[in-house]
C-alpha positions in Angstrom: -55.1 -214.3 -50.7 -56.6 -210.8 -50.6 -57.2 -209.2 -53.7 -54.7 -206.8 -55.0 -55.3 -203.2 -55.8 -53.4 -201.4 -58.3 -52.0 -198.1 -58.1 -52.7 -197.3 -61.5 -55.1 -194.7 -62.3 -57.7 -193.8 -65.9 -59.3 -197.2 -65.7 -62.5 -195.5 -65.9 -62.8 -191.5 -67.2 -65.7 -189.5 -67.6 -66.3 -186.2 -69.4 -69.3 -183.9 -67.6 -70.7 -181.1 -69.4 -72.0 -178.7 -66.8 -74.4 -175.4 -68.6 -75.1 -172.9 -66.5 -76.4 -169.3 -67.0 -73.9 -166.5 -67.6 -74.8 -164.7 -64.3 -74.4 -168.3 -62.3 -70.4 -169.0 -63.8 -68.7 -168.3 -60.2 -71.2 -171.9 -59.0 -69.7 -174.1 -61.1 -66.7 -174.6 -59.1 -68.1 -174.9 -55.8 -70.0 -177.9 -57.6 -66.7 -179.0 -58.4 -65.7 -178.7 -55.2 -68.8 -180.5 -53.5 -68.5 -183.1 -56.3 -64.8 -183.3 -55.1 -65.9 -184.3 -51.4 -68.3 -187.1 -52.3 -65.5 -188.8 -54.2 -63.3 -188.6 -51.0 -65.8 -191.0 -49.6 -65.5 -194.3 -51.0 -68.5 -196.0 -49.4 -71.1 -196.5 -52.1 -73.6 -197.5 -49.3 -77.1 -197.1 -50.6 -79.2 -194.6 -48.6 -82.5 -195.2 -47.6 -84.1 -194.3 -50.9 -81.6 -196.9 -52.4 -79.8 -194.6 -54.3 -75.9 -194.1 -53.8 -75.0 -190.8 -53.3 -71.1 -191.2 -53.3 -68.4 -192.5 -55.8 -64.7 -193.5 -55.5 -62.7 -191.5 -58.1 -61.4 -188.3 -57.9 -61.7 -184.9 -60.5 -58.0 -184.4 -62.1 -59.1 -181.5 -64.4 -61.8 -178.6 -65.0 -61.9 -176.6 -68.0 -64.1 -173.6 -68.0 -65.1 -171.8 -71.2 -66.8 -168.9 -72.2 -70.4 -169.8 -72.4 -70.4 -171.1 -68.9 -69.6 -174.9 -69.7 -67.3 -176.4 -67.3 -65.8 -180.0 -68.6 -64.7 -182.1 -65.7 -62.5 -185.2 -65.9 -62.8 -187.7 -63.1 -60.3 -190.7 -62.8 -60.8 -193.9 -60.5 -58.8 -196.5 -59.4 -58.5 -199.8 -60.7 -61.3 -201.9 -58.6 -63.2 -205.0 -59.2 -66.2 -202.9 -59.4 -68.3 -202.6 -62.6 -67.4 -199.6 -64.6 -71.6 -199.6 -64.8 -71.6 -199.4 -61.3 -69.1 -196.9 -61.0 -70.6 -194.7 -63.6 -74.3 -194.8 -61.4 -72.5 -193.4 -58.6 -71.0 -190.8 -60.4 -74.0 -189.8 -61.9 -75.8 -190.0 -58.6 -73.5 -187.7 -56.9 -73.6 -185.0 -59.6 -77.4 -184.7 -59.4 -77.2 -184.8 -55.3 -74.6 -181.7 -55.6 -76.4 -179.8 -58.7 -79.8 -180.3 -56.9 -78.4 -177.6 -54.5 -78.0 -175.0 -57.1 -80.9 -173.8 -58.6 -78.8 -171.8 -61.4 -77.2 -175.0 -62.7 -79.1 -175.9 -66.5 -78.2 -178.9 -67.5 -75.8 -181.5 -67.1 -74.7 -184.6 -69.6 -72.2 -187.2 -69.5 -70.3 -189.4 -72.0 -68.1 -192.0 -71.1 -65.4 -194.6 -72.7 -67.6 -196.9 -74.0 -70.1 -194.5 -75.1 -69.4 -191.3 -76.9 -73.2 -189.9 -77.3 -73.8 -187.3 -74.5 -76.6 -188.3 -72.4 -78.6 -185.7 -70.3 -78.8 -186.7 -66.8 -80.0 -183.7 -64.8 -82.4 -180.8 -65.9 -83.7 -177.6 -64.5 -83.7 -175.0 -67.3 -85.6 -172.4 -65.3 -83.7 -169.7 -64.0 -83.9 -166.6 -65.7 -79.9 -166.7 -65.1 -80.9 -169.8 -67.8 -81.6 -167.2 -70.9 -85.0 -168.9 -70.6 -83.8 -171.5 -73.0 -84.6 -175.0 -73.0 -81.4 -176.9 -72.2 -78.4 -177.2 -74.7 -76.4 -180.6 -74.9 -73.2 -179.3 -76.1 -71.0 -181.6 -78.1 -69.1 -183.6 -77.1 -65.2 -183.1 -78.0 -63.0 -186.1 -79.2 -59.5 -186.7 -80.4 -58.8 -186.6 -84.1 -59.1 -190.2 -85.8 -55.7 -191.5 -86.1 -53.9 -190.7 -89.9 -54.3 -193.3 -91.8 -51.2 -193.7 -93.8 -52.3 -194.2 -97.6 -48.7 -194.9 -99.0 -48.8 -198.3 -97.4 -51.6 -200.4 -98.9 -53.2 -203.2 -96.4 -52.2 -206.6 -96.6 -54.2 -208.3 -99.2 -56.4 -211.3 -97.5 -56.8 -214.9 -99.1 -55.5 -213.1 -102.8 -58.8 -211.0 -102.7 -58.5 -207.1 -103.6 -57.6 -204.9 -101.1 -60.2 -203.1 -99.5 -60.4 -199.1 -100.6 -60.2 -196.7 -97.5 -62.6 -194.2 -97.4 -60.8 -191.2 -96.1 -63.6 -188.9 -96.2 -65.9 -191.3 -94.3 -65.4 -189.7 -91.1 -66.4 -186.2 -91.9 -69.5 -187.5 -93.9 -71.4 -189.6 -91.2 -73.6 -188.0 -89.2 -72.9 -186.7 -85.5 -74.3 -189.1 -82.9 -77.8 -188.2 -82.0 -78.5 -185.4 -79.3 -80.9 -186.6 -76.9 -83.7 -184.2 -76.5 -84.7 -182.5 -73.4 -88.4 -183.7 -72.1 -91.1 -181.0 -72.8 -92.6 -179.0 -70.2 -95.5 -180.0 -71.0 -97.3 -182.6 -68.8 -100.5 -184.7 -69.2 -100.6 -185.3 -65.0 -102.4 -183.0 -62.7 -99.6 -180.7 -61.1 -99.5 -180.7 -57.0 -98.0 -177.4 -56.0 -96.5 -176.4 -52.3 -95.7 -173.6 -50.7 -95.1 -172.1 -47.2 -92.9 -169.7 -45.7 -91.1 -168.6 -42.3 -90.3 -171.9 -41.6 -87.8 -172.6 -38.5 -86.7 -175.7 -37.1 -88.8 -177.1 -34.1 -92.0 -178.9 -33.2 -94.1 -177.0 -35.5 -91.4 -176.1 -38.1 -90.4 -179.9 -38.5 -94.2 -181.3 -38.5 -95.0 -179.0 -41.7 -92.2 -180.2 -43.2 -92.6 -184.0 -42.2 -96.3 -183.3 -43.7 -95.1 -181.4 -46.8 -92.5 -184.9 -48.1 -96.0 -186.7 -47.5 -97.5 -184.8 -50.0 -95.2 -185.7 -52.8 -95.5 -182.5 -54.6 -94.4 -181.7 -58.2 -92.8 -178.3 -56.8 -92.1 -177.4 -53.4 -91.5 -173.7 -52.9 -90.0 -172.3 -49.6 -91.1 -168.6 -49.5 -88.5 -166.8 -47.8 -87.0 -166.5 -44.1 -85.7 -169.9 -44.3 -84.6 -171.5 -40.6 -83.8 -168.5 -39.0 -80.2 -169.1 -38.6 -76.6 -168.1 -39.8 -76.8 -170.6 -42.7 -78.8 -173.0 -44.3 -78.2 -176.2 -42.5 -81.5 -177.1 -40.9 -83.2 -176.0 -44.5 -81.1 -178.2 -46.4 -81.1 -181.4 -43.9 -85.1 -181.1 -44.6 -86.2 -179.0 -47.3 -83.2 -179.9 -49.4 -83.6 -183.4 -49.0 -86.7 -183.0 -51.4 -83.9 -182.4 -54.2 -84.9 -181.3 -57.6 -88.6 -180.4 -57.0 -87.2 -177.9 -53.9 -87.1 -174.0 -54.5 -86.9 -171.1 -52.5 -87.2 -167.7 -52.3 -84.7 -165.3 -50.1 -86.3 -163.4 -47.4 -85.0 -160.4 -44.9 -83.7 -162.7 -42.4 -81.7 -164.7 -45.1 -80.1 -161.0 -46.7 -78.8 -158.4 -44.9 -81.5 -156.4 -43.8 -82.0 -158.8 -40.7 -79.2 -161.6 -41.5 -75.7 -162.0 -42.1 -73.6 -161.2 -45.4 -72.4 -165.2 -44.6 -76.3 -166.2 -44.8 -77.3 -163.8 -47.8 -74.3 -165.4 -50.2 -75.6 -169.1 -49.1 -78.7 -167.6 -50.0 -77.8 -166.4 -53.1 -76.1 -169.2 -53.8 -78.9 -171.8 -53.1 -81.7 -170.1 -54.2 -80.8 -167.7 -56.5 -81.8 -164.2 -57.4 -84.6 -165.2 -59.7 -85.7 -168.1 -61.4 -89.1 -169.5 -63.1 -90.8 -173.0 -64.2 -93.5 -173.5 -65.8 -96.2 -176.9 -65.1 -99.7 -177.2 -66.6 -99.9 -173.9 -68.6 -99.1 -171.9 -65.4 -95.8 -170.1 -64.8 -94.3 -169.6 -61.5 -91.8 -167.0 -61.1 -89.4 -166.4 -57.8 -88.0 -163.2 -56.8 -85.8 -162.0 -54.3 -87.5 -158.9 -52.9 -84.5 -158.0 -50.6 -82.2 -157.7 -53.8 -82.1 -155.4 -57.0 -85.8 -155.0 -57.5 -85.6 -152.9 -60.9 -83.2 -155.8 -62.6 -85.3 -158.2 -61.5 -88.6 -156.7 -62.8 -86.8 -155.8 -66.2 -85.8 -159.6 -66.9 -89.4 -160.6 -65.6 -91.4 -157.8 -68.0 -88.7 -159.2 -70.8 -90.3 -163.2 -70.0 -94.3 -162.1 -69.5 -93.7 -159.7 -73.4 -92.4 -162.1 -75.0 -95.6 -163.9 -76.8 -93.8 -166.8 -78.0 -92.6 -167.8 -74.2 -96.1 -167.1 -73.4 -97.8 -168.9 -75.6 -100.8 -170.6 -73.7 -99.7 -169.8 -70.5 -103.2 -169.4 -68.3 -102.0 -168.0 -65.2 -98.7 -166.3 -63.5 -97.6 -167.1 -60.3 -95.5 -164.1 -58.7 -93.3 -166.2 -55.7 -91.8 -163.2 -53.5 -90.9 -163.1 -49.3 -92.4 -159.8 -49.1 -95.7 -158.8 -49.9 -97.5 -157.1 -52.8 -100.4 -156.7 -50.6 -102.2 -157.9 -46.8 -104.7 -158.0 -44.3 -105.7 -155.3 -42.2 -103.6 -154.8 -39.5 -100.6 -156.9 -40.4 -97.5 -156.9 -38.7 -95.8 -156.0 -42.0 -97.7 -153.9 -44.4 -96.7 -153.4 -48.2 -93.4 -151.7 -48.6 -93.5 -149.0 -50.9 -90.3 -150.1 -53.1 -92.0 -153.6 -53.1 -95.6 -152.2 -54.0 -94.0 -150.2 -56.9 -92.4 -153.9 -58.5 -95.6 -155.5 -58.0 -97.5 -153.0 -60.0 -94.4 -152.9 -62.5 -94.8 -156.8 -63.0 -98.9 -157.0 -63.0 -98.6 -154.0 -65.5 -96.7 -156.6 -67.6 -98.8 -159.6 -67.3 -100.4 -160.3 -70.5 -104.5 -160.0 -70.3 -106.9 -163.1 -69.8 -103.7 -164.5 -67.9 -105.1 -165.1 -64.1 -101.9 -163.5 -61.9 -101.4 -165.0 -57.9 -99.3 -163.4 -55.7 -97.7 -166.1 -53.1 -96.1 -164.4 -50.5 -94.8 -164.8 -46.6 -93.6 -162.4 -44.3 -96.2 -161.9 -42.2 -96.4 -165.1 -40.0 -100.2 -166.2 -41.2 -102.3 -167.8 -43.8 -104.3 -165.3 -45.6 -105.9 -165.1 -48.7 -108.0 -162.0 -50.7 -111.6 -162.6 -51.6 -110.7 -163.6 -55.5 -107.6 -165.7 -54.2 -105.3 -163.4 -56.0 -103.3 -162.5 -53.0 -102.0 -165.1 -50.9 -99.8 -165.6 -48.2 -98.2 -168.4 -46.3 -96.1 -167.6 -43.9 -97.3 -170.2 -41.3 -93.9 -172.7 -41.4 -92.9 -173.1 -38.2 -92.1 -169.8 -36.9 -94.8 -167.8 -34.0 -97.7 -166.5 -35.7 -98.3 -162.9 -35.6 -101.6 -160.8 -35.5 -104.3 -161.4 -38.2 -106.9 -159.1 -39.7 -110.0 -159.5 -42.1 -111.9 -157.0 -44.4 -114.5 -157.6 -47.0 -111.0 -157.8 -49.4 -109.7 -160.6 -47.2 -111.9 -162.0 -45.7 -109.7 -165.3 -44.8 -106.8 -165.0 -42.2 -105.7 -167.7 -40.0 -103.1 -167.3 -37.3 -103.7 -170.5 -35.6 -102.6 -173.4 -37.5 -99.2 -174.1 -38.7 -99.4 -175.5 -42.5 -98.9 -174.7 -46.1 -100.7 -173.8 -49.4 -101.5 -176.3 -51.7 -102.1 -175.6 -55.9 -103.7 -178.2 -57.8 -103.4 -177.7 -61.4 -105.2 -180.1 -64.0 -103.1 -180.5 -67.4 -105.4 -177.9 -69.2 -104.3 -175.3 -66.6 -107.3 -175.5 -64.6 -106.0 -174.3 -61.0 -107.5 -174.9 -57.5 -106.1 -174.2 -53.7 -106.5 -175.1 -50.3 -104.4 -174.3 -46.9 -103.4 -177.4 -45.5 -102.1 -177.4 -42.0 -99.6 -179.8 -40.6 -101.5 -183.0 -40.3 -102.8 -183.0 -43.6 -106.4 -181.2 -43.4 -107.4 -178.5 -45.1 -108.1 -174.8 -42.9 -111.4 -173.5 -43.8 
């Protein structure tokens, strides 16, 4: 006889925390509603990572408050599955969908049989963020049933009856908060970046090489597919999940895309955003947006000394440039060259500052490796200049730019093209 599935729902609920910054509120429901879709799909078919990326259950209600914290309830039918089981795919599912935002903080998750929040997804570093390590909030529970005192218990084999405690549940301690893991790393740091990438021969090889590499970060500079979305960056790129970020460039804004491609942009990579790996900061900028914001929240980050604190170098992460080659088929912008100065101006001294850039369709670098660019992804190269100032440009290869930083925030780099050796 074939098993029997109930109608009845609530076998299962889950309550999700969701944090995200106060300027990144209006993402939390798309989330929602791409959480929504993987729970449409009831396949729980591992991919070929082994990890399930869908659930069966559906979200009944979303409460938004204030600070940005959206609660979500999820209900699943009754099943023979483990509630374990179930509970993996839910979890997997919210990091695929929150991977895709880079303004989403934090997320935790209690369930029925266990009331302590538990963080399962965390990327504090968008300046939307606060630049504030990741909050758990707490978690909210009915009232403890009244305890009628009139009626004393039954007594048990003539012994005396045990005294209740009504105070006892506002004098134990709140569950422990579990605690966010430091950015602070003992493991040499691989960082990637490139730039102007596009789908195609070339485009797809210095990606394929790129997930080879099994970086810490992957950073995609700007001018991402040349499209009217983000399809082809997120069937590649994306896949890379929590370790991808991007920058917008002018063909993913207005200035040379769509108002359709610059929200998706928006959306995806965000205005600005930082980490921070190995005593080095990396901060992302989106050079066809509000420049002067931008370099106000920035100068608020590089003042502050306690944010600072043993930070060795400052990684500026920007489409357009802050400065090229000679003869390049984009020079500086004046409006861009005016932010660059405003942010070096803010850079505390003895901190070593990097400018990693695209735009112009090369590799390039200046003769004290302060000014970089990388804008060799996929896309047709354009023309290439050198000068005793930078003496390196290559418009040959198609590749990417490789940081390796030690745990004391020693930093070396290397162009890499896309069959994994280095351009010299």
């Amino acid at each position: 006889m074939a098993d029997k599935k109930s109608l009845l729902t609530i076998v299962f609920a889950v309550t999700i925390s969701i944090i995200v910054g106060a300027a990144a509120v209006a993402y939390g429901p798309t989330l929602v509603k791409n959480i929504n879709q993987e729970s449409n799909n009831t396949n729980t078919t591992p991919n070929q990572n082994g990890n399930v990326s869908s659930f069966s259950g559906n979200i009944t209600n979303i409460t938004s408050f204030d600070n940005g914290t959206y609660v979500v309830t999820v209900q699943a039918p009754v099943s023979q599955a483990k509630d374990k089981q179930y509970q993996d795919n839910i979890v997997a599912s919210l990091k695929k969908g929150s991977g895709q935002f880079s303004n989403i903080c934090t997320i935790t998750i209690t369930t029925k049989d266990n009331a302590n929040p538990r963080l399962i997804y965390s990327k504090p570093n968008s300046i939307a963020c606060k630049h504030i390590p990741p909050v758990v909030p707490p978690v909210v529970t009915p009232p403890p049933p009244v305890v009628n005192n009139t009626v004393p218990p039954p007594v048990v084999n003539n012994t005396v009856p045990p005294v209740i405690n009504n105070t006892s549940n506002n004098t134990e301690p709140n569950p422990p908060v579990p605690t966010p893991p430091p950015q602070v790393s003992n493991q040499t740091a691989k960082i990637i970046m490139t730039g102007d990438v596009e789908s195609g021969a070339a485009g797809d090889a210095v990606f394929q090489q790129i997930k080879k590499e099994n970086a810490t970060h992957v950073v995609v500079l700007g001018d991402m597919g040349y499209s009217t979305n983000l399809k082809w960056l997120k069937s590649t790129y994306g896949t890379l999940g929590n370790k991808f970020n991007c920058v917008i460039g002018n063909h993913d804004a207005l200035e040379d895309g769509t108002a359709q491609i610059y929200a998706e942009s928006k959306a995806y990579c965000t205005e600005s955003y930082y980490f921070k790996v190995n005593h080095a900061l990396f901060i992302g900028f989106n050079t066809n947006g509000d420049l002067n914001t931008q370099a106000i929240a920035a100068g608020k980050l590089l003042s502050n000394t306690a944010f600072m604190n043993g930070t060795k170098s400052v990684h500026i992460m920007s489409h357009k440039d802050c400065a090229v080659p000679p003869n390049s088929h984009h020079p500086v912008e004046a409006t861009v060259k005016t932010f660059c100065d405003v942010i070096k101006s803010k850079i505390p001294g003895g901190v070593k500052p990097y400018y990693d850039q695209a735009h112009n369709h090369v590799m390039s670098s200046s003769a004290d490796g302060t000014y970089k660019q990388v804008g060799a992804g996929g896309k047709s190269h354009y023309v290439c200049g050198v000068s005793a100032a930078f003496p390196f440009c290559d418009n040959v290869h198609f590749g990417f730019l490789e940081y390796i930083i030690k745990p004391d925030g020693t930093t070396t780099s290397q162009f890499m093209d896309y069959n994994g050796k280095e351009i010299k």
